[in-house]
PLY file of the C-alpha trace (Angstrom):
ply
format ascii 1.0
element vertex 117
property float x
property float y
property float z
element edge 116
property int vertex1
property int vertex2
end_header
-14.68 14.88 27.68
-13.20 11.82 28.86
-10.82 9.46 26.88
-9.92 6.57 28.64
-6.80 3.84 27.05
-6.76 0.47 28.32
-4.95 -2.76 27.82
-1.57 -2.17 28.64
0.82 -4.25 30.43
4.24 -6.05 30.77
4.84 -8.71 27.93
7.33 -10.84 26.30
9.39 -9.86 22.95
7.24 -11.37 20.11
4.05 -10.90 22.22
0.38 -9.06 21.38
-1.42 -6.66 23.25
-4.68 -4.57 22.07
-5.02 -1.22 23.37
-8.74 0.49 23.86
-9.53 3.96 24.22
-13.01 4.30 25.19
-14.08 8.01 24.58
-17.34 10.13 25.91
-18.50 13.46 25.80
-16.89 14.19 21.76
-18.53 13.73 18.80
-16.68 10.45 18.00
-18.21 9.40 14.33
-16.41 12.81 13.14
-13.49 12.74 14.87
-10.10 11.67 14.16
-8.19 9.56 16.24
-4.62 9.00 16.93
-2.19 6.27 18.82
1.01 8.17 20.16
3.61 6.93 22.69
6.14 8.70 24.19
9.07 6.55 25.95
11.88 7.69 28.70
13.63 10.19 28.01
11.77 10.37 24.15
9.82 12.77 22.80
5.97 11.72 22.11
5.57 10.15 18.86
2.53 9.13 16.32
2.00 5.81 16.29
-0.94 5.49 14.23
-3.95 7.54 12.96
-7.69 7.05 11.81
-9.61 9.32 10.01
-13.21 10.29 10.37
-13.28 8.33 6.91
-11.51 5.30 8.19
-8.49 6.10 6.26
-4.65 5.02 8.29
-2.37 5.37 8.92
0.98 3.95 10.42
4.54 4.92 11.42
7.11 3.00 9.62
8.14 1.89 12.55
5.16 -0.04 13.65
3.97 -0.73 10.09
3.08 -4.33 9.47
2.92 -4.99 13.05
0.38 -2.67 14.64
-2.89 -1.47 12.91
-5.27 1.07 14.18
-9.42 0.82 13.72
-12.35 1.89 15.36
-15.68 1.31 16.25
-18.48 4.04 16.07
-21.14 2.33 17.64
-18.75 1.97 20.79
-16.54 4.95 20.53
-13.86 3.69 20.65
-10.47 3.07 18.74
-8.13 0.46 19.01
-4.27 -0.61 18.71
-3.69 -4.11 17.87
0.03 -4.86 18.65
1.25 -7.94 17.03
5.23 -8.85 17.27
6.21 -6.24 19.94
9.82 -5.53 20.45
11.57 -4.32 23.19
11.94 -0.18 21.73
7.69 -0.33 21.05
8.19 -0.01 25.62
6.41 3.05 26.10
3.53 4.97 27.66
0.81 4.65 24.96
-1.54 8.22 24.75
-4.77 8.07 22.71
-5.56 11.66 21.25
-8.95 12.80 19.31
-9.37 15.77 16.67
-11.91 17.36 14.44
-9.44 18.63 12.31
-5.79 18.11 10.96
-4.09 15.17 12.01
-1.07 17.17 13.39
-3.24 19.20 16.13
-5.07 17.29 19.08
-7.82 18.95 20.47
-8.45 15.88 23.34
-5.54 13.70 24.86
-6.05 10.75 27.28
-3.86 9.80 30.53
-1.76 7.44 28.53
-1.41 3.50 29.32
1.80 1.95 30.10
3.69 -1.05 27.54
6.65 -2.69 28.70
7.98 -5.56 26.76
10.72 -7.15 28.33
11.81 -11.26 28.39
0 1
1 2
2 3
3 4
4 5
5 6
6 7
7 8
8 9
9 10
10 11
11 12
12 13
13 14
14 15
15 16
16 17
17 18
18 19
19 20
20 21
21 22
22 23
23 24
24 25
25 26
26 27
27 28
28 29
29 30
30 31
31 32
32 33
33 34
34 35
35 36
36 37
37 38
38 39
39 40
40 41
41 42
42 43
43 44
44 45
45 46
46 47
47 48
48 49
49 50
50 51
51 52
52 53
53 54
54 55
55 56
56 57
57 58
58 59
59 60
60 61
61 62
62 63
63 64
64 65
65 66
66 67
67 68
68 69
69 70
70 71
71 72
72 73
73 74
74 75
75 76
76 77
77 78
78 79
79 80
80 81
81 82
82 83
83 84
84 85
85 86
86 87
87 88
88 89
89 90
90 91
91 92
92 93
93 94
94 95
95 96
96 97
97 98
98 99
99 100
100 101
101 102
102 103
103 104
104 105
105 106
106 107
107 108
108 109
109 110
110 111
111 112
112 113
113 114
114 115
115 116
């Protein structure tokens, strides 16, 4: 089981970045997939989930600025960032279940955001 977040990086206050997390080796159609992030000296924190049944959800945090989707055919889920502030700097972990949304069986390696002027 590998998945594997991409599309991190350093950018500026007000600034978009789209996040990938390419899976393999789960059944992705039936799974469902979460966006967490976990920043210094933070605990880890959901960002954003998708059900098997394309139903989301969003932190209020991040709601109206990020959204969450996926793409079967690819396996893969995504995290469009749109007007990022300086407290969305974090590592960014992609996690997959085939159950409820508050246990994980499958976590990736986590991608780093840093937005900074």
């Amino acid at each position: 089981v590998q998945l594997v977040e991409s599309g991190g990086g350093l950018v500026q206050p007000g600034g978009s970045l789209r996040l990938s997390c390419a899976t393999s080796g789960i059944f992705f159609s039936i799974a469902n997939m979460g966006w967490y992030r976990q920043a210094p000296g933070k605990q880890r924190e959901l960002v954003a989930a998708i059900t098997s049944g394309y139903r989301t959800n969003h932190a209020d945090s991040v709601k109206g600025r990020f959204t969450i989707s996926r793409d079967n055919a690819k396996n893969t889920v995504y995290l469009q960032m749109n007007s990022l502030k300086p407290d969305d700097t974090a590592v960014y972990y992609c996690a997959a279940s085939y159950g409820s949304l508050s246990k994980w069986d499958y976590w990736g390696q986590g991608t780093q955001v840093t937005v900074s002027s």
